[in-house]
C-alpha positions as semicolon CSV with decimal commas, in nm:
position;residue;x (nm);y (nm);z (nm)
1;X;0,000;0,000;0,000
2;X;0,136;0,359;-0,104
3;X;-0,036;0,627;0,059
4;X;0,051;1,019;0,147
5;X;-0,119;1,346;0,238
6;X;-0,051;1,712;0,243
7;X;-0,116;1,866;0,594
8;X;0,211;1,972;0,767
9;X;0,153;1,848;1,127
10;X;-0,093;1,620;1,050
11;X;0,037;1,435;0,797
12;X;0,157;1,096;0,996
13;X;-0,159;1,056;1,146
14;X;-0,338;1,097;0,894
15;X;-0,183;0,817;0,676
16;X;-0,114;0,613;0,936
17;X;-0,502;0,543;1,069
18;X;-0,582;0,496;0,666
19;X;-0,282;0,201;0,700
20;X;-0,397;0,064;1,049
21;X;-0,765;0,082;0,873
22;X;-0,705;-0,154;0,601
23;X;-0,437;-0,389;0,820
24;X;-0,581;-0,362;1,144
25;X;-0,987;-0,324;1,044
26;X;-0,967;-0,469;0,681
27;X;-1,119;-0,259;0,499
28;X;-1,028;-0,161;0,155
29;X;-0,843;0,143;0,034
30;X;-1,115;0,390;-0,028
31;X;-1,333;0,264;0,315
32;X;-0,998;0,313;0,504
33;X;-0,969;0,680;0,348
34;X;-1,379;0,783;0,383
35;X;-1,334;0,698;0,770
36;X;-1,311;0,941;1,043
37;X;-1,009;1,059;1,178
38;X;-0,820;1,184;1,493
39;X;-0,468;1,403;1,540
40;X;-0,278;1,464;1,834
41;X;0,062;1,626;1,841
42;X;0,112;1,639;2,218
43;X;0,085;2,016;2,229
44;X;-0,161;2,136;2,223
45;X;-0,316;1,882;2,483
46;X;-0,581;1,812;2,289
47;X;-0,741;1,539;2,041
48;X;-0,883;1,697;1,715
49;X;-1,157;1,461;1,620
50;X;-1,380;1,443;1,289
51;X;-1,762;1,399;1,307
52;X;-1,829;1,034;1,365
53;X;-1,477;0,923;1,501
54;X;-1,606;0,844;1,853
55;X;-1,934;0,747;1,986
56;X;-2,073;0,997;2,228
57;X;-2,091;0,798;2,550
58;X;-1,671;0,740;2,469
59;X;-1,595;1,028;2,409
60;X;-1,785;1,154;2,702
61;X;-1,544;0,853;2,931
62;X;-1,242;0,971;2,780
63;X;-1,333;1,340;2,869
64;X;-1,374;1,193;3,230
65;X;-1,050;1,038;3,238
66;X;-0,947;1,362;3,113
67;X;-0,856;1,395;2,746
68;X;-1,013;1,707;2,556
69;X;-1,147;1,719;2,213
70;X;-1,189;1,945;1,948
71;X;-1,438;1,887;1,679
72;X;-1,266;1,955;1,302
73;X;-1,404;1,973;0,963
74;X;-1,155;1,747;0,829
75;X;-0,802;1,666;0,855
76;X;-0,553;1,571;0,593
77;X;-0,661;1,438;0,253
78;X;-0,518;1,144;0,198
79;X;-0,456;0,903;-0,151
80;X;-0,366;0,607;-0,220
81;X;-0,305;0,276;-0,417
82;X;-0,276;-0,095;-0,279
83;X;-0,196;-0,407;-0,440
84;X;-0,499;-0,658;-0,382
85;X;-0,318;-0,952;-0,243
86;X;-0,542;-1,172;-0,357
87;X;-0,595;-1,042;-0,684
88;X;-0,272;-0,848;-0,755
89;X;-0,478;-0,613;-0,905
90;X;-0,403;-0,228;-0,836
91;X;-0,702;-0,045;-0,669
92;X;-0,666;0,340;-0,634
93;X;-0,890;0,559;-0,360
94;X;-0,912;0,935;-0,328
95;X;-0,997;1,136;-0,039
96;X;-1,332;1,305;-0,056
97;X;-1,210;1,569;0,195
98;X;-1,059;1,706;-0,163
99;X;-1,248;1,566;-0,392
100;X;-0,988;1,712;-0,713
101;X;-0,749;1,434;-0,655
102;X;-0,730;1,105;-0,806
103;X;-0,530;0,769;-0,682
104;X;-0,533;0,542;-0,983
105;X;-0,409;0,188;-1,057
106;X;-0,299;0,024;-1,397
């Protein structure tokens, strides 16, 4: 799997949870891309969260245990192209967060 994003700051996490997503969760590249993301850079103290990341009762125990969050429009935009191992077939997926890209595979 190749995959990269602009976004300065937040560009390791944002590539990173679209990895974990499609080892870790199995989903394929564009499901791993469409999902909700997080970013944390250890200052400020706070978790930037998309809509839908986190259900509200966890988010409301992590706030108890004492993490804060910030709601965010989006973060990074994120492409990329994966080898289906079964298939060896390339399969390309673009970030709708900007939807002018394009990941393709030949």
């Amino acid at each position: 799997m190749l995959t990269g994003s602009p976004g300065s700051a937040t560009i390791i996490s944002t590539t990173m949870e679209s990895i974990v997503n499609v080892i870790d969760f199995g989903m394929n590249p564009q499901q791993s891309i469409d999902a909700p993301r997080m970013h944390h850079q250890w200052y400020p103290e706070v978790v930037y969260a998309e809509a839908g990341l986190l259900a509200p009762q966890s988010q409301k125990t992590l706030e108890a245990m004492g993490h804060t969050f910030k709601a965010v429009g989006a973060i990074g935009a994120d492409e990329a192209i994966m080898i289906d191992p079964k298939t060896g077939l390339l399969e390309g997926a673009n970030d709708p967060r900007r939807p002018a890209g394009k990941a393709a595979g030949y």
